[in-house]
C-alpha positions in Angstrom: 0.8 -7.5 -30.1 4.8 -7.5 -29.0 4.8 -9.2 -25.0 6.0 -6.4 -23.8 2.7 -4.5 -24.6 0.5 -7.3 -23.3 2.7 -6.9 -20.3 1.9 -3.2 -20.2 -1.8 -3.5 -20.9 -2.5 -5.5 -18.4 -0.6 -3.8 -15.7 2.4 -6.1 -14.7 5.2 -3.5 -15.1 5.9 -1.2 -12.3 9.5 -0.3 -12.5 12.5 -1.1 -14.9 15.7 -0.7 -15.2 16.1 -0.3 -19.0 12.6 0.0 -20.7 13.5 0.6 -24.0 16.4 -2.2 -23.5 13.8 -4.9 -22.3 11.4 -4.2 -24.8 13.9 -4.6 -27.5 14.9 -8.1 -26.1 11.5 -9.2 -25.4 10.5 -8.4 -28.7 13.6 -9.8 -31.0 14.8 -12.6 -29.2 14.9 -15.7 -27.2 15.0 -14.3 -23.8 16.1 -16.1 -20.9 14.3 -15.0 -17.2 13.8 -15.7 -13.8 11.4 -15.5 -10.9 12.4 -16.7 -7.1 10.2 -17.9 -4.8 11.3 -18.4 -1.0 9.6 -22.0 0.4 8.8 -20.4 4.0 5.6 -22.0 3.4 4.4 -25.5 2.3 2.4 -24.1 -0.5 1.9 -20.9 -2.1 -1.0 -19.0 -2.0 -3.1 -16.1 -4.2 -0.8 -13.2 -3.4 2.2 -14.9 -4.8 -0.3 -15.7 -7.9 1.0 -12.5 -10.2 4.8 -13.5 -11.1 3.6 -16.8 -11.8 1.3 -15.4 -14.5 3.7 -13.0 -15.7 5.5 -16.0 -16.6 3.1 -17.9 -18.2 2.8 -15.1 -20.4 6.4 -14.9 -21.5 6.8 -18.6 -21.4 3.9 -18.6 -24.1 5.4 -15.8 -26.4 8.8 -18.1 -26.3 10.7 -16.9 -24.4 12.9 -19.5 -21.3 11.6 -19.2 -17.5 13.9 -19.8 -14.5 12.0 -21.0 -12.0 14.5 -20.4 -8.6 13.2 -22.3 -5.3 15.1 -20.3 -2.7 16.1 -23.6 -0.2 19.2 -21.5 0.7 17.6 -17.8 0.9 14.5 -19.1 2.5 17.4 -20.0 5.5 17.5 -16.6 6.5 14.6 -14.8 5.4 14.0 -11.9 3.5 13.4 -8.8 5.6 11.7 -6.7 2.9 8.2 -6.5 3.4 8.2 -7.5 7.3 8.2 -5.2 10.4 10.0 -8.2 12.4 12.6 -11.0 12.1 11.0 -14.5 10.1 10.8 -17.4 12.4 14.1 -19.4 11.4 13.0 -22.7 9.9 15.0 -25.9 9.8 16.9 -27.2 7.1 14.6 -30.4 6.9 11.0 -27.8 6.8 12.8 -25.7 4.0 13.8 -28.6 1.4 10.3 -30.2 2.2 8.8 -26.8 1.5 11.0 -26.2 -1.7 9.5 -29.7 -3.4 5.9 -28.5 -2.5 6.3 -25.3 -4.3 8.6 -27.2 -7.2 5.3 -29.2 -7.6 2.8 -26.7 -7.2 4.6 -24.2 -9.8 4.7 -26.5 -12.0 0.9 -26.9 -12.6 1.6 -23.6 -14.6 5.1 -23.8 -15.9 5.8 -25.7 -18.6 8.5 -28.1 -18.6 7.4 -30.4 -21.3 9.6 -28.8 -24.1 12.2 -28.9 -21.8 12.0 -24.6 -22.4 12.0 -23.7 -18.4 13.8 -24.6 -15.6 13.3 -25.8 -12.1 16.8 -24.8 -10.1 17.2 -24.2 -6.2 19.3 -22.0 -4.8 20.7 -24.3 -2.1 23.1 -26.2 -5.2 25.1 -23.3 -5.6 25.5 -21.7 -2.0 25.2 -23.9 0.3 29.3 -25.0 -0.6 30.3 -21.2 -0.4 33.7 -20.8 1.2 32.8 -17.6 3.9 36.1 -16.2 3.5 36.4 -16.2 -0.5 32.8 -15.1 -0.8 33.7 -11.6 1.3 37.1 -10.9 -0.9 35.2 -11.7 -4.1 31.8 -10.9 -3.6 31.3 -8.6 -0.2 34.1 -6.4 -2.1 31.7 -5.5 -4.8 28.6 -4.4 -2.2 29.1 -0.9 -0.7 27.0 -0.9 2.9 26.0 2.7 2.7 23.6 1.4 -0.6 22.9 -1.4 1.1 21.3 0.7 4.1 19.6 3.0 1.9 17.0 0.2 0.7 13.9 0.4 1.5 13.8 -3.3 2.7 16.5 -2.6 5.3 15.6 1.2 6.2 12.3 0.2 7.4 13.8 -2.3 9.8 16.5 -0.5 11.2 14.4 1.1 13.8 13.0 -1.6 14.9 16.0 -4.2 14.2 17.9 -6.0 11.4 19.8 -9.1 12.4 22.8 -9.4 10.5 21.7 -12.4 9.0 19.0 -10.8 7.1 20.9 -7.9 5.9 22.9 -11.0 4.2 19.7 -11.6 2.2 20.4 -8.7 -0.5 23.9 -10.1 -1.1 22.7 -13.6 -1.7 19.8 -13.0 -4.1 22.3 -11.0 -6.1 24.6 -13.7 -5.9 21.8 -15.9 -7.4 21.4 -13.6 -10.5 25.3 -14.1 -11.5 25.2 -17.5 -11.1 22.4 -17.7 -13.6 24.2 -15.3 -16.0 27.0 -17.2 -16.3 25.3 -20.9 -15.9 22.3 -20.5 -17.8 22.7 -17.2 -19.7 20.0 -15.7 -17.5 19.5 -12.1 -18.4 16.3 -10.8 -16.9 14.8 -10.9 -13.7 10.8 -10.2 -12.4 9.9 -9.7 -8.9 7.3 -7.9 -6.6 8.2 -4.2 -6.6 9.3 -5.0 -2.4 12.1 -6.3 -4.4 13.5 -3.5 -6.1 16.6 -2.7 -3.9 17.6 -6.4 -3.9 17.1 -6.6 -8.0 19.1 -3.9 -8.5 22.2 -5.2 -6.8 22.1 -8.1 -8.7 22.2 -6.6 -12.1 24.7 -4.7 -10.6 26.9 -7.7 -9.9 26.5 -9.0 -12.6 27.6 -6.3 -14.6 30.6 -6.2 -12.6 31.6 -10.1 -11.9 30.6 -11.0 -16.2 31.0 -8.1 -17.6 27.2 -8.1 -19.3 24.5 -5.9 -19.0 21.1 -7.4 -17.2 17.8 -5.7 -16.7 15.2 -6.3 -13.7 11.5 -5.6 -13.9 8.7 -5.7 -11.0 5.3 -6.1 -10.7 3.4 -3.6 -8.7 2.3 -4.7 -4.9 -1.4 -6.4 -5.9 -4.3 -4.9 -2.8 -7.2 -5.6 -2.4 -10.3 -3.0 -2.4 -9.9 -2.3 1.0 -5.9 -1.3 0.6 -4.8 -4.9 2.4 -2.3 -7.3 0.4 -4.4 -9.4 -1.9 -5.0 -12.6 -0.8 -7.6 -13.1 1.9 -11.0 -14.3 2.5 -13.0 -12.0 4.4 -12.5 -13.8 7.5 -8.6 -13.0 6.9 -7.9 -16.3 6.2 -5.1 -17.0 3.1 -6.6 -18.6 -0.2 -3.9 -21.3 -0.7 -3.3 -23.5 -3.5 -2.7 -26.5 -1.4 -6.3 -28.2 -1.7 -6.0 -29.4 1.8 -6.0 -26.2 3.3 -8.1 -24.5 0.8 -10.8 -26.4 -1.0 -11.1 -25.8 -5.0 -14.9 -25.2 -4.3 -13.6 -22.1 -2.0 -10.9 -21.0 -4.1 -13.2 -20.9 -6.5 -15.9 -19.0 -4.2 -13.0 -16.4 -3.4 -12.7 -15.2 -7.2 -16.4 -15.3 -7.6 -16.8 -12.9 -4.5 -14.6 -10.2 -5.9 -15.5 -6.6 -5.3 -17.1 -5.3 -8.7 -13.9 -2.7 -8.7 -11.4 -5.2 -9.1 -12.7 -7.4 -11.9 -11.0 -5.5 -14.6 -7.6 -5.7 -12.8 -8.2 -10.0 -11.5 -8.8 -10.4 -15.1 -6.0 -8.9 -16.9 -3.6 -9.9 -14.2 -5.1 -14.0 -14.2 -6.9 -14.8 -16.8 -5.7 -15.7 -20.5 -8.7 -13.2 -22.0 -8.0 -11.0 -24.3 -8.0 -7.2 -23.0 -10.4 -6.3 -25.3 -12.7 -9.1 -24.2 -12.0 -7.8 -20.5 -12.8 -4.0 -21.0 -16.5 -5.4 -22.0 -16.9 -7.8 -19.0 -16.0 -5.4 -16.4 -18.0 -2.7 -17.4 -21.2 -4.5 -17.1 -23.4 -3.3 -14.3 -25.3 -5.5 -12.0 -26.9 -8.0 -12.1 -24.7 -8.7 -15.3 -21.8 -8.3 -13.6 -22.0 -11.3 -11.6 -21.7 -13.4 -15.4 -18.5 -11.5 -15.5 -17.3 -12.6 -11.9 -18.5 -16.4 -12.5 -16.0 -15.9 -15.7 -13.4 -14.8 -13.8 -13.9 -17.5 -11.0 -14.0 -20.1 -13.5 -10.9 -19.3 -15.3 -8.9 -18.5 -12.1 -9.5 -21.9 -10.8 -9.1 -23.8 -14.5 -5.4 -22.0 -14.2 -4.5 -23.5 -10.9 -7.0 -26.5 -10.5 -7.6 -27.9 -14.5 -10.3 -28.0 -16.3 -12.5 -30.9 -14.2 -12.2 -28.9 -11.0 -13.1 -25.1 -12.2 -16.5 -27.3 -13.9 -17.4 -29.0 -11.1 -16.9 -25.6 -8.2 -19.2 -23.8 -11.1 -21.6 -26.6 -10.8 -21.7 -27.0 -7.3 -21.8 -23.1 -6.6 -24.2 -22.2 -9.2 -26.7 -25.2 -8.4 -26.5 -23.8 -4.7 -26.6 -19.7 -5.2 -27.8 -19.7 -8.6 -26.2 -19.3 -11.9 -25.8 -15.6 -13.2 -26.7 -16.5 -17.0 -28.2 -19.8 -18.0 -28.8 -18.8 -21.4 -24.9 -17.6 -22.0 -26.4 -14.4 -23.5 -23.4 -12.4 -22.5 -20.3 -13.0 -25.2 -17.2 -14.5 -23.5 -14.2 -16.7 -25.2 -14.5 -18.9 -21.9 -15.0 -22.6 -22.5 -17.4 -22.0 -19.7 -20.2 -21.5 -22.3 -19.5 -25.2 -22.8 -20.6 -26.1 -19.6 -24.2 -27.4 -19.2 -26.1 -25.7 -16.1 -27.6 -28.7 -14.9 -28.8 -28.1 -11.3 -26.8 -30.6 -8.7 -28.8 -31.0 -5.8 -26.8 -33.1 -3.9 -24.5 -31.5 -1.4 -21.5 -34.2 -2.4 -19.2 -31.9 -4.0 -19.5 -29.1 -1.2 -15.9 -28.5 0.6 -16.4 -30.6 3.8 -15.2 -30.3 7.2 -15.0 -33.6 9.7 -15.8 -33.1 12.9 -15.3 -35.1 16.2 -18.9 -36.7 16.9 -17.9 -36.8 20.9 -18.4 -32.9 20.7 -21.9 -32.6 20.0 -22.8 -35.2 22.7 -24.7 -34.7 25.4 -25.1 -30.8 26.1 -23.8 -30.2 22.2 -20.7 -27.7 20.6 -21.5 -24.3 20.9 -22.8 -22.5 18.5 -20.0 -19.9 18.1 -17.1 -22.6 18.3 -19.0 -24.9 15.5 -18.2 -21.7 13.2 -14.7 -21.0 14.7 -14.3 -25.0 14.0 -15.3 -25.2 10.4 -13.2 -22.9 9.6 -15.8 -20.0 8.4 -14.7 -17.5 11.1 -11.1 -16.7 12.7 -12.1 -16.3 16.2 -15.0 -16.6 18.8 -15.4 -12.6 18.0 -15.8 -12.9 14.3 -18.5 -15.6 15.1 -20.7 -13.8 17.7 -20.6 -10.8 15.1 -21.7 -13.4 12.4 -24.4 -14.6 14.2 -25.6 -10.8 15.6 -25.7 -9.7 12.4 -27.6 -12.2 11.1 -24.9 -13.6 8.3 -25.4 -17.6 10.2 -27.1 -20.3 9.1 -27.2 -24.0 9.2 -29.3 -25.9 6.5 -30.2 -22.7 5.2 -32.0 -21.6 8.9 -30.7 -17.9 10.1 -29.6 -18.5 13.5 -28.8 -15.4 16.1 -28.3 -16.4 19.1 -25.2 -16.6 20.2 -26.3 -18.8 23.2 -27.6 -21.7 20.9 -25.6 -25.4 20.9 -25.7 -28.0 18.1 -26.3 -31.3 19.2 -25.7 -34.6 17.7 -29.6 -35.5 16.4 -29.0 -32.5 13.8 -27.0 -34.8 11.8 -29.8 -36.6 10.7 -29.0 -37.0 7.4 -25.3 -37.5 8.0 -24.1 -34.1 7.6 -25.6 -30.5 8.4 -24.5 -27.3 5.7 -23.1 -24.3 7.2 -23.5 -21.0 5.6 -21.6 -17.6 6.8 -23.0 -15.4 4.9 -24.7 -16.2 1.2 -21.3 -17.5 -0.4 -19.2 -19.3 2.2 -20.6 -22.7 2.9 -18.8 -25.8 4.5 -20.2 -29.2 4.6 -20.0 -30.4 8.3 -20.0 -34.3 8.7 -19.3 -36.2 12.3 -16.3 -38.8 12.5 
């Protein structure tokens, strides 16, 4: 099967500018792409998850990823998407963001072969002269297509700075300069992107004379129609280990809705489609297998092989595994895996808590939850613990009223469940 189809078949492709242009390329040659990704963050997180398999997939039919680490673009801020202006981050907190990312992207890009690379857009505009960039570059943009994005439309009401409505200009800038640098002819984006793709296949055309195509992937939701992404307690599943532990990254795949496993498995797993089709039409209980497969793989992609094993371990040996006798078909290495039941609590994701708070009248109940992370807010807890979704060391607790004192870390540590999957390991420092 061409790329282009696997592309289709598992739902990547939303719009295009040329279909029967890009399918042509991806299917006869030795295509060079790229993919940009603004470092407003330290690290990315699930939602930004879907590009970066698109391009594994391309990378692994041959063809050459750009990976672009906006230090420059991530200056101002990209309005599309956002009902109000970015906070404005330093120049220090953006190129200590851009190397995160560089690192974390990397964990799925290959740049062994030396087939992708790693640029940043900061090396080529950071030494723009202002005046020669409007005469050569401002000339080409008209503003009334400019205002008639969707990006800056739905800001005008409420406020564009003129700094952001730069944003379009530069990202289209960046699409030239890797044209004519590195022969860069495609580009792949969220479909938020559109307006800004378009004008830079449009400069391109005009400032080297060549035709380029963009493609975007379609805005990923979740079951509830919110941007993909979150835990239940709205928190972001991050790659960053620190901030989100393997054992819940894994936990977060593995508590997918049974409506989206067809579509988490095309868009971030390696399995075959075919292979998909049969795991997501299982019914429950079976269904779960096809969720554990799903978790497992998810985490292998962004975690390796050690990590994905042990989170299976660990959650399986604490909620149970879904089928011990591997009785439903997969291509997954996890039928490798031996089920052995881990009692021990030492691979659990583990929160450290000041000992001086449970002293003498205790931490209260609701801000022990709020603390370890398993609800956003003192609301979110005392709904928890009303509804009966709390326990510690696997006791229901409802009262909201209750305090945890320092003799219930007995054995050096007490387990905190919200709900049957989310479980932190709290110990005392």
């Amino acid at each position: 099967m061409s790329i282009y189809q696997a592309l289709k078949d598992r739902g990547f492709i939303y719009q295009e500018t040329n279909a029967v242009n890009t399918k042509k390329l991806l299917e006869n040659e030795k295509v060079t792409f790229y993919v940009g990704f603004d470092p407003t963050g330290s690290s990315l997180h699930v939602g930004h998850l879907l590009p970066i398999m698109a391009m594994r997939l391309l990378q692994k039919a041959g063809h050459i990823p750009v990976v672009l680490v906006g230090g420059a673009t991530a200056q101002i801020g990209d309005p599309s998407g956002k009902q109000s202006t970015r906070p404005i981050l330093t120049k220090d907190e953006v190129a200590a963001n851009a190397e995160s990312l560089r690192k974390q992207l990397s964990r799925f890009i290959s740049v062994e072969t030396g087939e992708a690379h790693f640029v940043n857009n900061l090396d080529w505009l950071k030494e723009l002269n202002y005046i020669d960039f409007l005469r050569i570059i401002g000339s080409k943009f008209s503003v009334n297509r400019m205002l008639a994005q969707e990006s800056v439309k739905a800001r005008l009401e409420d406020g564009l700075t003129f700094l952001e409505f730069n944003y379009s200009i530069l990202q289209a800038y960046d699409f030239y300069i890797l044209n004519r640098d590195l022969n860069c002819v495609m580009q792949f984006g969220g479909q938020d992107q559109w307006g800004n793709m378009i004008a830079g296949v449009d400069l391109t055309r005009r400032m080297n004379n060549k035709e380029v195509y963009c493609t975007t992937f379609p805005l990923l939701l979740d079951s509830n129609g919110q941007k993909f992404g979150k835990t239940a307690g709205g928190n972001n599943v991050w790659l960053d280990t620190e901030r989100t532990s393997v054992f819940d990254y894994y936990q977060f795949w593995r508590n997918s809705d049974d409506d989206q496993v067809k579509k988490l498995f095309c868009y971030f797993t390696n399995l075959p489609v075919d292979e998909i089709n049969e795991l997501s039409s299982l019914e429950a209980p079976a269904i779960n297998r096809a969720k554990e497969i799903l978790a497992y793989e998810a985490t292998k992609q962004a975690h390796g092989e050690a990590e994905a094993r042990k989170a299976y371990l660990t959650a399986g040996s604490k909620f149970g595994f879904a089928d011990t006798e591997n009785k439903i078909k997969t291509s997954s290495d996890i039928v490798n895996i031996k089920t052995e039941t881990d009692t021990s609590f030492a691979n659990l994701p583990t929160v450290e808590l000041s000992a001086a708070d449970f002293e003498g009248a205790g931490m209260w109940i609701v801000k022990l939850f709020t603390s370890a992370g398993l609800c956003q807010s003192n609301g979110d807890a005392r709904r928890l613990l009303k509804g009966g979704g709390a326990y510690i060391n696997d006791e229901r607790i409802s009262s909201v009223d209750m305090n945890v004192k320092s003799d219930a870390f007995a054995d050096g540590f007490i387990i905190l469940k919200a709900g049957k999957k989310n479980i932190k390991k709290i110990t005392l420092k």
